[in-house]
PDB file of N, CA, C, O and CB in Angstrom:
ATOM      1  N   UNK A   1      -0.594  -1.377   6.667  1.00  0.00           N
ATOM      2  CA  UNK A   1       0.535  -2.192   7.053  1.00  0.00           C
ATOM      3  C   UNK A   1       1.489  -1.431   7.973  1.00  0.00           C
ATOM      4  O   UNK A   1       2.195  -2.058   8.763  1.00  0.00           O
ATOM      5  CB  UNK A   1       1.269  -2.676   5.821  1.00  0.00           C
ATOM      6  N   UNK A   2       1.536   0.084   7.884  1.00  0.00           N
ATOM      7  CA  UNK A   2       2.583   0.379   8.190  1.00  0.00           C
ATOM      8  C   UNK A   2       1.802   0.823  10.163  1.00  0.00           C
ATOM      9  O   UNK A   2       2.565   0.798  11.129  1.00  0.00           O
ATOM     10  CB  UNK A   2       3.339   1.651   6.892  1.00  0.00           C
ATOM     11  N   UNK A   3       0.619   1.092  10.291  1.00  0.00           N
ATOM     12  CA  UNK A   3       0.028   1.029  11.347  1.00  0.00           C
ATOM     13  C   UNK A   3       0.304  -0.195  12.235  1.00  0.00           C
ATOM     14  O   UNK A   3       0.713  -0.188  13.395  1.00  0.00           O
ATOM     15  CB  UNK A   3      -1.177   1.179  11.035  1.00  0.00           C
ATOM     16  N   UNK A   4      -0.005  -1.258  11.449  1.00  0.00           N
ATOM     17  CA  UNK A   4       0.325  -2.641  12.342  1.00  0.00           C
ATOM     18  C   UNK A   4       1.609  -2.440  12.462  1.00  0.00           C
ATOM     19  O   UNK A   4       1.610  -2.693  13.667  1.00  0.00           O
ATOM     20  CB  UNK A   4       0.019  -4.179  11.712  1.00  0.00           C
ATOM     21  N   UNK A   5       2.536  -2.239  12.277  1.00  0.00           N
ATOM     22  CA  UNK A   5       4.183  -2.602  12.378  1.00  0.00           C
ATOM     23  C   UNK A   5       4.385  -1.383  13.393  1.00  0.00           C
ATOM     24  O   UNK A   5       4.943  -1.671  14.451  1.00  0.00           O
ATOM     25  CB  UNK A   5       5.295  -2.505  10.675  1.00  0.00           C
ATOM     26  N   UNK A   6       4.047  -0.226  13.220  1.00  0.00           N
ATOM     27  CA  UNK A   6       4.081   0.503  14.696  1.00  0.00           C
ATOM     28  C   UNK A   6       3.435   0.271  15.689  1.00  0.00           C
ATOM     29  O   UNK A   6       3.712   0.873  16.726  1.00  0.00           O
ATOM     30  CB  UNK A   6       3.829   1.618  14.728  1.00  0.00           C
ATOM     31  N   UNK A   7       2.282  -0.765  15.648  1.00  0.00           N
ATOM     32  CA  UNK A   7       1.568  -0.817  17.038  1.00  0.00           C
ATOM     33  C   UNK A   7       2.272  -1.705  17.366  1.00  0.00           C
ATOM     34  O   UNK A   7       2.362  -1.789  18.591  1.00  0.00           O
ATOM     35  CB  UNK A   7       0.073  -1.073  17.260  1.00  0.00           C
ATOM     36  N   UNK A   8       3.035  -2.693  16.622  1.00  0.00           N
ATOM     37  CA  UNK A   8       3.349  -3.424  17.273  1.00  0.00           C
ATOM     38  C   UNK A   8       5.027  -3.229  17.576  1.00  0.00           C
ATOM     39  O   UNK A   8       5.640  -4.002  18.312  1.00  0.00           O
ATOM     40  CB  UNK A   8       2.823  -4.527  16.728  1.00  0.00           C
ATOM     41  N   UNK A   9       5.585  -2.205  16.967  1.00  0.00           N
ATOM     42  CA  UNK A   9       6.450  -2.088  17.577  1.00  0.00           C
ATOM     43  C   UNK A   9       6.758  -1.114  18.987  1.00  0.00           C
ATOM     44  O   UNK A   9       7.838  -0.933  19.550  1.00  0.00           O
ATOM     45  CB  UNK A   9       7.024  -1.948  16.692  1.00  0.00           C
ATOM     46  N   UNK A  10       5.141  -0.458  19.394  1.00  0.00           N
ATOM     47  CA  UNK A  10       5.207   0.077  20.518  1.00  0.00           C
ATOM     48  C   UNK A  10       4.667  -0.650  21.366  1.00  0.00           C
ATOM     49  O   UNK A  10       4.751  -0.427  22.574  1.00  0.00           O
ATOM     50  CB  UNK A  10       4.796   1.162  20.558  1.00  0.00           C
ATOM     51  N   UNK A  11       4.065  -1.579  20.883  1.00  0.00           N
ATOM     52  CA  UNK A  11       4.040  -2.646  22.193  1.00  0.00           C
ATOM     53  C   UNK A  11       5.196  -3.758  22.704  1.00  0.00           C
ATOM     54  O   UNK A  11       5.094  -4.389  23.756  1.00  0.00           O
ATOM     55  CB  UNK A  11       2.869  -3.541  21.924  1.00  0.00           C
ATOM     56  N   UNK A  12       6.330  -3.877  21.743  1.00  0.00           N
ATOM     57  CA  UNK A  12       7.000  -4.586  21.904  1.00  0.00           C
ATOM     58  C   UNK A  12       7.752  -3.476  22.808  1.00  0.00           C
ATOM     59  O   UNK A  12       8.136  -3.872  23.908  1.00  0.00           O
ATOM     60  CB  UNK A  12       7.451  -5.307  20.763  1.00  0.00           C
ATOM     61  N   UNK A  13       7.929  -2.533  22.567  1.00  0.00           N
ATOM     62  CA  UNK A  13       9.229  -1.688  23.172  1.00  0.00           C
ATOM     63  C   UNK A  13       8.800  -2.020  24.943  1.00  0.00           C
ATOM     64  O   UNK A  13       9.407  -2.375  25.953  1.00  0.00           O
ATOM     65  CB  UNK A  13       9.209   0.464  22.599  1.00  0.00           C
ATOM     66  N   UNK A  14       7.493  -1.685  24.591  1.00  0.00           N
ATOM     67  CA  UNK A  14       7.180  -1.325  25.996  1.00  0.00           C
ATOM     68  C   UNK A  14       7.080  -2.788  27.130  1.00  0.00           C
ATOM     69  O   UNK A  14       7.220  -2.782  28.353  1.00  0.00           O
ATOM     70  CB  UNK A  14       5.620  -0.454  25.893  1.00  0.00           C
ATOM     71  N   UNK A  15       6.830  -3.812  26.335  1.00  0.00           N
ATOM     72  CA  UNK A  15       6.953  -5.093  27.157  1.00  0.00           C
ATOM     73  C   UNK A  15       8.721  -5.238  27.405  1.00  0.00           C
ATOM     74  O   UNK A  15       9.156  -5.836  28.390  1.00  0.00           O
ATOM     75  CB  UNK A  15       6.183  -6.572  26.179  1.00  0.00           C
ATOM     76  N   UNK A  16       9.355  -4.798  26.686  1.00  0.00           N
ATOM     77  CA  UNK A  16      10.807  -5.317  26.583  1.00  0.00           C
ATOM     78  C   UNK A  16      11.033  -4.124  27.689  1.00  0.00           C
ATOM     79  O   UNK A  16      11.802  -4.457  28.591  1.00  0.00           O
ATOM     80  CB  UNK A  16      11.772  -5.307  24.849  1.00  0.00           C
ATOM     81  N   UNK A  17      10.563  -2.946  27.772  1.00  0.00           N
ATOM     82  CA  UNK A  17      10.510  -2.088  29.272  1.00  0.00           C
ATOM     83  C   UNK A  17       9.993  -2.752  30.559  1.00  0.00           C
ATOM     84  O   UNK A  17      10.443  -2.624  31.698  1.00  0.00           O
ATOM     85  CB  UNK A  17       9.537  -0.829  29.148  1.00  0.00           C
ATOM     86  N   UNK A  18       9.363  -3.199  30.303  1.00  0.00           N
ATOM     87  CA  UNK A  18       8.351  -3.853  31.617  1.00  0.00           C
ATOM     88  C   UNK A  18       9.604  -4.707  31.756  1.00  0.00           C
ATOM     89  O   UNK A  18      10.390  -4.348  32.633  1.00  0.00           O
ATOM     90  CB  UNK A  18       6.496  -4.805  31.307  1.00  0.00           C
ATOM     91  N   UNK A  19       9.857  -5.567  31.177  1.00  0.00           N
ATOM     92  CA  UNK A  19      10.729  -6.946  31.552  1.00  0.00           C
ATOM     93  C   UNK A  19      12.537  -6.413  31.833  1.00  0.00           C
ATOM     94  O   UNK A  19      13.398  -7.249  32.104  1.00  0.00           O
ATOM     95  CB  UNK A  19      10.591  -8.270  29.888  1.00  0.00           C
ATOM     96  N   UNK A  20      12.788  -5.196  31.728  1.00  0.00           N
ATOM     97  CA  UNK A  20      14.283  -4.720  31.961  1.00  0.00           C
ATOM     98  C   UNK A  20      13.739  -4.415  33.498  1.00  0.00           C
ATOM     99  O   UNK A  20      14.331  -4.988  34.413  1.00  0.00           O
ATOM    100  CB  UNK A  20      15.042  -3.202  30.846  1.00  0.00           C
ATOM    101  N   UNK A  21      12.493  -3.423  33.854  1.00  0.00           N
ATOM    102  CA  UNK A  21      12.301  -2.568  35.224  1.00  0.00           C
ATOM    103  C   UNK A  21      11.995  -4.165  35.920  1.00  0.00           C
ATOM    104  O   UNK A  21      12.251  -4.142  37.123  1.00  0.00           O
ATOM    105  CB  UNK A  21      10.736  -1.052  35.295  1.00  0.00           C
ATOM    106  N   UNK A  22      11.687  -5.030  35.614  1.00  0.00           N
ATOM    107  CA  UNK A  22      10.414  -5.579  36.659  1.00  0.00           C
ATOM    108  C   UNK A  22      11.848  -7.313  36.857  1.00  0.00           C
ATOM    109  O   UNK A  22      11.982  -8.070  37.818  1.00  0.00           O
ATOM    110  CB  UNK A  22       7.923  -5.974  35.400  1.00  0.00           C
ATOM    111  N   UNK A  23      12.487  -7.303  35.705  1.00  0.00           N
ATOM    112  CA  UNK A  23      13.198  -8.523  35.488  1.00  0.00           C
ATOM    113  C   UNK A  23      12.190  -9.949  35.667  1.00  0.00           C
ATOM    114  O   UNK A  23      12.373 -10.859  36.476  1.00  0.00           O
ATOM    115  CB  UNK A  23      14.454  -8.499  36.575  1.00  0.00           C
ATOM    116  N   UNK A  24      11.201  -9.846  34.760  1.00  0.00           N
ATOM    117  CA  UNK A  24      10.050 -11.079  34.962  1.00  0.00           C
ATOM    118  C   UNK A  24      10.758 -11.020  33.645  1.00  0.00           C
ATOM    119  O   UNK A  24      10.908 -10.111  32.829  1.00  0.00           O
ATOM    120  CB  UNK A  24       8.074 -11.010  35.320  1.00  0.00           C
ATOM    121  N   UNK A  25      11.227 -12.521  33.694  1.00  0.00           N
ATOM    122  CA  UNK A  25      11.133 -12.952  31.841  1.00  0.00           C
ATOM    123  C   UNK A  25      10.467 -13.724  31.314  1.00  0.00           C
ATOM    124  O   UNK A  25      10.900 -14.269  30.299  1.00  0.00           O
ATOM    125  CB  UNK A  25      12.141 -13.471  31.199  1.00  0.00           C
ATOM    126  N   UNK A  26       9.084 -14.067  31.851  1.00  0.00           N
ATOM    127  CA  UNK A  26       8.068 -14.947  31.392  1.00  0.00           C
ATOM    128  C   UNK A  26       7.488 -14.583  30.513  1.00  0.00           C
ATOM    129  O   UNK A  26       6.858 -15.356  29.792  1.00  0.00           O
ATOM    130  CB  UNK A  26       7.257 -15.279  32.119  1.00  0.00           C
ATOM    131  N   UNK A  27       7.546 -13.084  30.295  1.00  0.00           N
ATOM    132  CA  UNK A  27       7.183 -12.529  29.221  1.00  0.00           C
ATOM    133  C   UNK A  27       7.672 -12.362  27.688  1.00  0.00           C
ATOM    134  O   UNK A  27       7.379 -11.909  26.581  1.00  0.00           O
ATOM    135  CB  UNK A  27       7.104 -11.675  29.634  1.00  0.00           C
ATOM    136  N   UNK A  28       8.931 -13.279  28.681  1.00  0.00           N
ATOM    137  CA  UNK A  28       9.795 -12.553  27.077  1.00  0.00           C
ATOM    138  C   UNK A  28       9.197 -13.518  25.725  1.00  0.00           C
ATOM    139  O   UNK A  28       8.926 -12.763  24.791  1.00  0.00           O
ATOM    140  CB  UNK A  28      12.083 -12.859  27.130  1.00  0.00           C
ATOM    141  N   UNK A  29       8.964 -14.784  25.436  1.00  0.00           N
ATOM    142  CA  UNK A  29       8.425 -15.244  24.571  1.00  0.00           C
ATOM    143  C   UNK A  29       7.256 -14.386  23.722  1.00  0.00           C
ATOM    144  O   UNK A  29       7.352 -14.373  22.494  1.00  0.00           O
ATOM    145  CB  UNK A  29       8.090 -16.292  25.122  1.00  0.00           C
ATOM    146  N   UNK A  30       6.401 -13.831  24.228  1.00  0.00           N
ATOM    147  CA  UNK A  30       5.335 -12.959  23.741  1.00  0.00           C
ATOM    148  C   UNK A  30       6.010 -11.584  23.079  1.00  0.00           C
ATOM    149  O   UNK A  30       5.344 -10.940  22.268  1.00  0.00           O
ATOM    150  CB  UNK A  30       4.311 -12.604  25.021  1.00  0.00           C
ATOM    151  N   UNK A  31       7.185 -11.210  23.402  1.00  0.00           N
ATOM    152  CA  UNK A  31       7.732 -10.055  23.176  1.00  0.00           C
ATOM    153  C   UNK A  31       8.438 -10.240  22.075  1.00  0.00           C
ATOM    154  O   UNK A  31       8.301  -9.472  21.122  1.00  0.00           O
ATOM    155  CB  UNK A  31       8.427  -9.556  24.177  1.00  0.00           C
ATOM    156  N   UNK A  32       9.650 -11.713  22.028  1.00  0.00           N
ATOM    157  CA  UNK A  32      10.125 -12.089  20.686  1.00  0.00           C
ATOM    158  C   UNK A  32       9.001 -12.575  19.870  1.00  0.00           C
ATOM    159  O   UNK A  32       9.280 -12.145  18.750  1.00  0.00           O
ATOM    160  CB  UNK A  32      11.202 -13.144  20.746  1.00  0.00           C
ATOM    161  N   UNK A  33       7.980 -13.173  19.785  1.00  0.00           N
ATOM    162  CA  UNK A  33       6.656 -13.107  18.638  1.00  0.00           C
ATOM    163  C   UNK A  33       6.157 -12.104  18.064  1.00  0.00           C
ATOM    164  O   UNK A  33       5.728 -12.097  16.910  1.00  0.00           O
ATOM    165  CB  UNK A  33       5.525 -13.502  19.050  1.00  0.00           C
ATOM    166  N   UNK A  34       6.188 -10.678  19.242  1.00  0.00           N
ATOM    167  CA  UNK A  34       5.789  -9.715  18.525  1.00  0.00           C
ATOM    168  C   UNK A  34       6.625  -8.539  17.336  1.00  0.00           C
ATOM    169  O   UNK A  34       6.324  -7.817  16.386  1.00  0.00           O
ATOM    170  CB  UNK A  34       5.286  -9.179  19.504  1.00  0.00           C
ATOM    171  N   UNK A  35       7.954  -8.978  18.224  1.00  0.00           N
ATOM    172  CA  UNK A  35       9.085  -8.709  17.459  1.00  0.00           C
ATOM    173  C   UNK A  35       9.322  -9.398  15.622  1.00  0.00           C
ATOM    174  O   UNK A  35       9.735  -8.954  14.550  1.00  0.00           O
ATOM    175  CB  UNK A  35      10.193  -9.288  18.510  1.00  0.00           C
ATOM    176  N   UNK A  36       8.751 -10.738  16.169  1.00  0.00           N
ATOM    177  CA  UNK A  36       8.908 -11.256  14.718  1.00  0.00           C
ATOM    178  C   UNK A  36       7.818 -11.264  13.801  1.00  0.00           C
ATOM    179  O   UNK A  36       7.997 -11.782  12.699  1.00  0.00           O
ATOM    180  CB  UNK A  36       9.317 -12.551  14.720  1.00  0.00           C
ATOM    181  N   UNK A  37       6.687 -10.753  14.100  1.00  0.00           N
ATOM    182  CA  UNK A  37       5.699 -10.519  13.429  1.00  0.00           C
ATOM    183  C   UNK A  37       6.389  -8.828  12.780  1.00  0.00           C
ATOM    184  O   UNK A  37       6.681  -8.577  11.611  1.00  0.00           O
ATOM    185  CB  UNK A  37       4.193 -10.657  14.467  1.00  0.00           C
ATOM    186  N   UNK A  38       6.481  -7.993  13.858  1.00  0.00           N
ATOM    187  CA  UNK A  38       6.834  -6.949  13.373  1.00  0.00           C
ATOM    188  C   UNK A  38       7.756  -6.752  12.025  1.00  0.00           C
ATOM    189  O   UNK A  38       7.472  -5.986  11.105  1.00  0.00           O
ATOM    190  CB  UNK A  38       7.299  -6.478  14.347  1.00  0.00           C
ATOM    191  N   UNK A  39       8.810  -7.516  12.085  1.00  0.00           N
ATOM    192  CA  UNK A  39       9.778  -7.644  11.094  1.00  0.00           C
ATOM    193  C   UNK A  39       8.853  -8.596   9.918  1.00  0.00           C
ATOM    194  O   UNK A  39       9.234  -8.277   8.792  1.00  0.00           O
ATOM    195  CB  UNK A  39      11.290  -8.398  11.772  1.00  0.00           C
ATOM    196  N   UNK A  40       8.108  -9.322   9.883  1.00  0.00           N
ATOM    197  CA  UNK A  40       7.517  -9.665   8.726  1.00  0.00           C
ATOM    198  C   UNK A  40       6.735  -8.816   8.073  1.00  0.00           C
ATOM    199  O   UNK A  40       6.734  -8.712   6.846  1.00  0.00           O
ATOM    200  CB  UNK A  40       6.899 -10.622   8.871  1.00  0.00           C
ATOM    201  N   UNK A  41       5.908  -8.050   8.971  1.00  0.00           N
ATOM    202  CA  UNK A  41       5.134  -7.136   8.078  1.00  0.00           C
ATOM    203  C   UNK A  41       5.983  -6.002   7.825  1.00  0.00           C
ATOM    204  O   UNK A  41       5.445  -5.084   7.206  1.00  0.00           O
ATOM    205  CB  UNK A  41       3.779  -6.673   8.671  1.00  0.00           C
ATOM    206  N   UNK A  42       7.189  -5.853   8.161  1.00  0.00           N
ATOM    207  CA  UNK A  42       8.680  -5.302   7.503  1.00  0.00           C
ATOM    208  C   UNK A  42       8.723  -5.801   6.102  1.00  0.00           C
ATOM    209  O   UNK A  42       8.439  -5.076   5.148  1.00  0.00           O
ATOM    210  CB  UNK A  42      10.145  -5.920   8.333  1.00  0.00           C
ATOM    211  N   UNK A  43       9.128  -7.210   5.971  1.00  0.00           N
ATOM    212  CA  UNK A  43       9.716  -7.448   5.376  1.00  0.00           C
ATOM    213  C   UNK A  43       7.947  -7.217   4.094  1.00  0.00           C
ATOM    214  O   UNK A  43       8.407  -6.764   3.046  1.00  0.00           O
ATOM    215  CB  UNK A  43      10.748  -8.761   5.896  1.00  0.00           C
ATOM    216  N   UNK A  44       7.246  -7.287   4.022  1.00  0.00           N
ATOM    217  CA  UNK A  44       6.249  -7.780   3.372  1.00  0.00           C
ATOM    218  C   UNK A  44       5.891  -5.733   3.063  1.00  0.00           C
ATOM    219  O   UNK A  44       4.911  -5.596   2.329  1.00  0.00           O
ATOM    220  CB  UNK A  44       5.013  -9.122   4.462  1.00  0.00           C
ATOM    221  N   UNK A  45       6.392  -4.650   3.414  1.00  0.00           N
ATOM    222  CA  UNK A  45       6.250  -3.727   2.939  1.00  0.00           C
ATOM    223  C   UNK A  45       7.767  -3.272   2.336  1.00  0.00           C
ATOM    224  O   UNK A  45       7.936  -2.062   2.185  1.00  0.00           O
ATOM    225  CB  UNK A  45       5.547  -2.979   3.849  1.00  0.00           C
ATOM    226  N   UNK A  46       8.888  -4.195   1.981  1.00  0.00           N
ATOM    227  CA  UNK A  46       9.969  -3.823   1.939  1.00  0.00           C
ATOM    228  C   UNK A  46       9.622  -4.367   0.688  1.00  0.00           C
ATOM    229  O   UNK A  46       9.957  -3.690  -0.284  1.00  0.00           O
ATOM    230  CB  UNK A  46      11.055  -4.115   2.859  1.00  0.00           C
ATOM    231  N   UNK A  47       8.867  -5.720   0.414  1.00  0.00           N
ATOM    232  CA  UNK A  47       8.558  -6.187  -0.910  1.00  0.00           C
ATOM    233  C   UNK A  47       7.606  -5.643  -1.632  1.00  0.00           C
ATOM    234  O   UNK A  47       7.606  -5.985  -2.814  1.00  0.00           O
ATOM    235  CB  UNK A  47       8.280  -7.352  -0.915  1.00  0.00           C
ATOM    236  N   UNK A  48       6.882  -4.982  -1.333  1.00  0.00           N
ATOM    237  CA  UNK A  48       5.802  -4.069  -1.748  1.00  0.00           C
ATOM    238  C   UNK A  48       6.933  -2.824  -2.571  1.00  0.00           C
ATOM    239  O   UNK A  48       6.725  -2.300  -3.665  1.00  0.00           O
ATOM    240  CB  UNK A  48       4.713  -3.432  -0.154  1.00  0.00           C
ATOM    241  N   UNK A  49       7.901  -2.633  -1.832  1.00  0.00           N
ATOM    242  CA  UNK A  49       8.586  -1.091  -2.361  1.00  0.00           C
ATOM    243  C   UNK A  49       9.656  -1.705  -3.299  1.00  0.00           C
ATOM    244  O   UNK A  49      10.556  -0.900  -3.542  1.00  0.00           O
ATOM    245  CB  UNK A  49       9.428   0.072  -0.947  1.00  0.00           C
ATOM    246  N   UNK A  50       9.833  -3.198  -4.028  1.00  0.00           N
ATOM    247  CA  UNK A  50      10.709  -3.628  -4.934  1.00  0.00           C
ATOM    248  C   UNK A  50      12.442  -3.704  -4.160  1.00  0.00           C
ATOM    249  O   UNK A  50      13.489  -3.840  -4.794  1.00  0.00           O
ATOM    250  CB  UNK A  50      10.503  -2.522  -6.262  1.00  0.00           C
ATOM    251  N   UNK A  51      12.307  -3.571  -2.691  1.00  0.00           N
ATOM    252  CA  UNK A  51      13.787  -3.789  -2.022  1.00  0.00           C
ATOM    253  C   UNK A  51      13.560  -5.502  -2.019  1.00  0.00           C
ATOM    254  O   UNK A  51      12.488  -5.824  -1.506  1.00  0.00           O
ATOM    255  CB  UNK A  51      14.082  -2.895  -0.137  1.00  0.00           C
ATOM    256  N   UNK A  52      14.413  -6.657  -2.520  1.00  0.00           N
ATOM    257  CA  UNK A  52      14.499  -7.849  -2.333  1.00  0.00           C
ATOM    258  C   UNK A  52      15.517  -8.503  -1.461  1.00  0.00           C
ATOM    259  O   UNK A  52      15.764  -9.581  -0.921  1.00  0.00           O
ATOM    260  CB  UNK A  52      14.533  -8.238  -3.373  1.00  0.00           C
ATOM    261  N   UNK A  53      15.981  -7.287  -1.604  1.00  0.00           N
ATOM    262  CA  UNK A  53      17.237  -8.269  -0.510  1.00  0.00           C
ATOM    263  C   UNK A  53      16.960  -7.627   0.918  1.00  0.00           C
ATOM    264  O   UNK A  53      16.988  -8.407   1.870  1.00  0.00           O
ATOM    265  CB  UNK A  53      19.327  -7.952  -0.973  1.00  0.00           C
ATOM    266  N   UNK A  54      16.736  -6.487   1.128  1.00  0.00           N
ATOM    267  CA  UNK A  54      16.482  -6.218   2.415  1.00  0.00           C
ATOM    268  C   UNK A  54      14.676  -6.841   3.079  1.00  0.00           C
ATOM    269  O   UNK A  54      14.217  -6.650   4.205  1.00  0.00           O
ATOM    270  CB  UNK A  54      16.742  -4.474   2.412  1.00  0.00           C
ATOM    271  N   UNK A  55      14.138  -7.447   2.124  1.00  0.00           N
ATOM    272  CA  UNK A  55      13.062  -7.942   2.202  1.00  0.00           C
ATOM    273  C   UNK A  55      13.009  -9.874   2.926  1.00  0.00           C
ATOM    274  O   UNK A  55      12.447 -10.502   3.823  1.00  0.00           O
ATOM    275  CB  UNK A  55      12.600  -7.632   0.660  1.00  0.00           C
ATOM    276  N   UNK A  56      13.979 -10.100   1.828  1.00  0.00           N
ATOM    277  CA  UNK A  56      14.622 -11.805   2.704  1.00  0.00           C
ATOM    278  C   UNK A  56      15.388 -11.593   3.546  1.00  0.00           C
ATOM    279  O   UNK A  56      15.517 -12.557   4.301  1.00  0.00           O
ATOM    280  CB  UNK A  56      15.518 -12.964   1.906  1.00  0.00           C
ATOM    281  N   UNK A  57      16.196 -10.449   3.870  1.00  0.00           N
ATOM    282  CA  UNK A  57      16.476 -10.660   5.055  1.00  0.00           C
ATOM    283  C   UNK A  57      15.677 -10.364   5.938  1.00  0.00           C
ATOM    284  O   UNK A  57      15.943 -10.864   7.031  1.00  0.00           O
ATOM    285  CB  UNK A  57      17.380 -10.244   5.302  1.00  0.00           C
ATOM    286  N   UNK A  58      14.673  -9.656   5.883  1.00  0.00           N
ATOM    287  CA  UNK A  58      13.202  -9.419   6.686  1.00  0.00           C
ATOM    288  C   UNK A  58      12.952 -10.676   7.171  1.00  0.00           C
ATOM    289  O   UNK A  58      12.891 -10.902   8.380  1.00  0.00           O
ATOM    290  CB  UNK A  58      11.845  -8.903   5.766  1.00  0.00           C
ATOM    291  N   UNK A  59      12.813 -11.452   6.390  1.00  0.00           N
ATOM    292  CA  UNK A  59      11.516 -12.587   6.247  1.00  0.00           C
ATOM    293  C   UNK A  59      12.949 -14.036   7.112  1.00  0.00           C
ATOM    294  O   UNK A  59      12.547 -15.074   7.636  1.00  0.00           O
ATOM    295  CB  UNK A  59      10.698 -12.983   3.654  1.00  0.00           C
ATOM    296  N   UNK A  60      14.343 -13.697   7.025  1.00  0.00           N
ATOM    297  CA  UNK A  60      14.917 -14.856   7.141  1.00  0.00           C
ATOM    298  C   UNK A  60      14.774 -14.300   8.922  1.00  0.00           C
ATOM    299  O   UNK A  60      14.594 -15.136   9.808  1.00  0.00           O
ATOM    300  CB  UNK A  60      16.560 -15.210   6.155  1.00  0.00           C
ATOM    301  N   UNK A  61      14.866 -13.060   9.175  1.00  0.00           N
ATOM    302  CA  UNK A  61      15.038 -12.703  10.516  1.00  0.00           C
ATOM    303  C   UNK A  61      13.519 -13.004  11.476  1.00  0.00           C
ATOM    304  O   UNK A  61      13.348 -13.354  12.644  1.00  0.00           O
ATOM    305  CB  UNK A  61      15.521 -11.055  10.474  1.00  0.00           C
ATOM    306  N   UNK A  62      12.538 -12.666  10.306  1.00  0.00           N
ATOM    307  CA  UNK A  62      11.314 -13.029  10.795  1.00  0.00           C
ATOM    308  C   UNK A  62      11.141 -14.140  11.482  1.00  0.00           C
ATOM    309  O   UNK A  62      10.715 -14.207  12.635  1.00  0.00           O
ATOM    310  CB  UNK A  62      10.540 -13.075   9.946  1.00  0.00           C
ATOM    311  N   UNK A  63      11.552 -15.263  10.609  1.00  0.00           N
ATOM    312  CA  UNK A  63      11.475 -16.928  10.851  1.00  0.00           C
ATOM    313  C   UNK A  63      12.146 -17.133  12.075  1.00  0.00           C
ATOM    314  O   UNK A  63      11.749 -17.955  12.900  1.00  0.00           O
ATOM    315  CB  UNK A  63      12.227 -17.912   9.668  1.00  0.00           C
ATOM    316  N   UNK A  64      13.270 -16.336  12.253  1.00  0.00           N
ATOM    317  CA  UNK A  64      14.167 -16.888  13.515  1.00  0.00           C
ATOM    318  C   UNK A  64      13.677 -16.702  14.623  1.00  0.00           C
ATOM    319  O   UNK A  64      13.877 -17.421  15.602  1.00  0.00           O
ATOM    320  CB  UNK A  64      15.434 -16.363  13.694  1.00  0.00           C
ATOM    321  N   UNK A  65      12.730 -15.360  14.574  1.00  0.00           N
ATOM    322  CA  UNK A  65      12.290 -14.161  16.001  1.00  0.00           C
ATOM    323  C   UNK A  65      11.038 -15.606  16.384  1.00  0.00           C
ATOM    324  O   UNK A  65      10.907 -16.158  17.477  1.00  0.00           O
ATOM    325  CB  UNK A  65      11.247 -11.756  15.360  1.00  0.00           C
ATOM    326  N   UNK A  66      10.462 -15.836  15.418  1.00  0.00           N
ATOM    327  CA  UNK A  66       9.032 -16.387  15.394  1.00  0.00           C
ATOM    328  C   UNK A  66       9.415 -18.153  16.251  1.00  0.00           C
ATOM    329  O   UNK A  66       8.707 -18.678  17.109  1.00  0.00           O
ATOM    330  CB  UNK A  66       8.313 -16.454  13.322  1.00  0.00           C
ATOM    331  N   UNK A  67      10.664 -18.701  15.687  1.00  0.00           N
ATOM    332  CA  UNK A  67      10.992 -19.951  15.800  1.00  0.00           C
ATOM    333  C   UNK A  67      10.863 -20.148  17.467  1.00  0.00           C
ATOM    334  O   UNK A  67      10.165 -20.850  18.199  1.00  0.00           O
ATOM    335  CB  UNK A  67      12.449 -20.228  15.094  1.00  0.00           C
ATOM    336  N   UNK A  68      12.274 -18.809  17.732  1.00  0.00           N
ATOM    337  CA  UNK A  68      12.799 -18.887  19.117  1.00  0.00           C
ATOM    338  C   UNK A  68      11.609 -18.611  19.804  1.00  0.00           C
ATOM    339  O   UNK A  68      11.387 -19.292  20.806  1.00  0.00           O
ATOM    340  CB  UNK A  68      13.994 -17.911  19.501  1.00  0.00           C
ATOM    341  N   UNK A  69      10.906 -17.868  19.519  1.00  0.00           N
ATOM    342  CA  UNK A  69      10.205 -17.415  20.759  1.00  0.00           C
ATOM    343  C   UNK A  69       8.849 -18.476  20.742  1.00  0.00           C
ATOM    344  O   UNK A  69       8.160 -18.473  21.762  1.00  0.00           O
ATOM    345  CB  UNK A  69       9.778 -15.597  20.682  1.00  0.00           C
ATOM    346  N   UNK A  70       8.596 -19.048  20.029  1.00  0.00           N
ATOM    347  CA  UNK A  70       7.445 -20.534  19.922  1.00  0.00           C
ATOM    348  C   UNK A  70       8.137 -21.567  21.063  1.00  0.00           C
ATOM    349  O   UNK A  70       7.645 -22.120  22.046  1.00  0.00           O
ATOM    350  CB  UNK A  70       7.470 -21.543  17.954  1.00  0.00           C
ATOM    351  N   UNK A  71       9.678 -21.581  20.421  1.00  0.00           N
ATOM    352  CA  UNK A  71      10.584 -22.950  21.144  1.00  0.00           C
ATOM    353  C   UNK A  71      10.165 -22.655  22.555  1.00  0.00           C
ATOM    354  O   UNK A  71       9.467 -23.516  23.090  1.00  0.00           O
ATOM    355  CB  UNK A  71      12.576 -22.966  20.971  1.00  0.00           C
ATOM    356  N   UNK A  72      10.552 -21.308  23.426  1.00  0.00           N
ATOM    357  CA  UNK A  72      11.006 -20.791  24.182  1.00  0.00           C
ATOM    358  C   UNK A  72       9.303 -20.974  24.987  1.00  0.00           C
ATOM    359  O   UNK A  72       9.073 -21.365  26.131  1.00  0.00           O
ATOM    360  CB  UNK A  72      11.861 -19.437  23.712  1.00  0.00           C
ATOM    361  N   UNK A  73       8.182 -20.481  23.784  1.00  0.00           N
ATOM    362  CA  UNK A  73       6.526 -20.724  24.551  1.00  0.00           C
ATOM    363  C   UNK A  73       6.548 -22.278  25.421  1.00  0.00           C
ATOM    364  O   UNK A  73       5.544 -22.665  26.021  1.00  0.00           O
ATOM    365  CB  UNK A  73       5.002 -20.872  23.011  1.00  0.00           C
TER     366      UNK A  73
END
């Protein structure tokens, strides 16, 4: 779990780089998905370690990253 949440948080960094140097924001939808995946499998090893509250807020931030950036697809 904790592999997936760094790959994907080095791929997010680096698209959210691409899109500051290059200013294409077509990308950005793919970047907030990966963002909100990231924070779920956050929140889903935060519940694994018995943290509950920093875990729903994982999972409430998850929903939002995931919402916007679907709306936004």
């Amino acid at each position: 779990m904790k592999i997936i949440r760094n790959t994907l948080a080095i791929i997010g960094f680096a698209l959210s780089c691409y899109i500051l140097l290059t200013r294409e924001y077509g990308i950005l939808p793919y970047m907030l998905i990966l963002v909100g995946l990231m924070v779920l499998f956050t929140g889903i090893i935060e519940i694994r370690k018995k943290r509950k509250v920093s875990a729903i807020m994982s999972f409430i931030s998850a929903g939002f990253s995931l919402f916007v950036g679907i709306y936004i697809f």
